[in-house]
N, C-alpha and C positions, 0 to 999 in steps of 0.2 A: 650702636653701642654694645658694648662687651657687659653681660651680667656677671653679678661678680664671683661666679666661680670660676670664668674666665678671666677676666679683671686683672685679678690679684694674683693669679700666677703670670700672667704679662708684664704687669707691671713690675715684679720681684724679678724677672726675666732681663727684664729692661733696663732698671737700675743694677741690677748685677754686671751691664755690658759697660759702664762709666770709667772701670780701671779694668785691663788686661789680665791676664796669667802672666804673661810677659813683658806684657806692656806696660810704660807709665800712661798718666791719667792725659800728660799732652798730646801722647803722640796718638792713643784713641780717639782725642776730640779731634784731631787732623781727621783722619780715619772716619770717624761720623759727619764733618764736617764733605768728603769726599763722598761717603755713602750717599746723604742729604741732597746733594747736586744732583747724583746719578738718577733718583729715581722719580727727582722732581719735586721733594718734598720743602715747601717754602716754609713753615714752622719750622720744620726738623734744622732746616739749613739756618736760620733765622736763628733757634737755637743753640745748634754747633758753633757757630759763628761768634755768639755771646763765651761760649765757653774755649772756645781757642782764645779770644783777644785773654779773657781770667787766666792763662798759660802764656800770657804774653805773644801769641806766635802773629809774627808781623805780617803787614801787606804783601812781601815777596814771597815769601813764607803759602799764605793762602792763592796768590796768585800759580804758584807751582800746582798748588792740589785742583786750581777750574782749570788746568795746563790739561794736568793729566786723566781728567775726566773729561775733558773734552774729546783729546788726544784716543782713549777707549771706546768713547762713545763713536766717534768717526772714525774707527777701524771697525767695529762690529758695523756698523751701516756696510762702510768697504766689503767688507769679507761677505756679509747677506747675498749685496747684491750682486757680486763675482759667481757665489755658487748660484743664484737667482739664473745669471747670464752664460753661465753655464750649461745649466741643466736644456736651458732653451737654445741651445749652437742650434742651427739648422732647422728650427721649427719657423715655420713662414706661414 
């Protein structure tokens, strides 16, 4: 647990991330709702999730965002394991 001098500037950190500079409030919660996936977090995603459908954004909608987190995550494995296989050409 974070004491609170850490706390409170995370948390002011954190709700400050809910609406963009640029962005509206939907298209962040896609956005967090894709972060959420990526790094595994089941709350976080749990949460985003609550807050995308409060933006209305449909099942096609979120199916695009586990597309494309998918689609990242199984290109970074790709790309690892290429330089992995690489770096070993010829080592027997």
């Amino acid at each position: 647990m974070l004491n609170s001098k850490h706390a409170r500037p995370w948390s002011e950190f954190y709700a400050s991330t809910g609406s963009g500079a640029a962005l509206d409030e939907r298209t962040m919660a896609l956005i967090g709702l894709a972060a959420s996936i990526a790094v595994d977090c089941e709350p976080c995603t749990e949460a985003y999730l609550a807050e995308c459908r409060k933006h209305s954004v449909s099942d096609v909608e979120i199916a695009d965002v586990l597309a494309k987190v998918m689609a990242v995550s199984a290109g970074k494995r790709k790309i690892k394991f290429s330089r992995i296989l690489e770096k070993t050409k010829g080592h027997q």
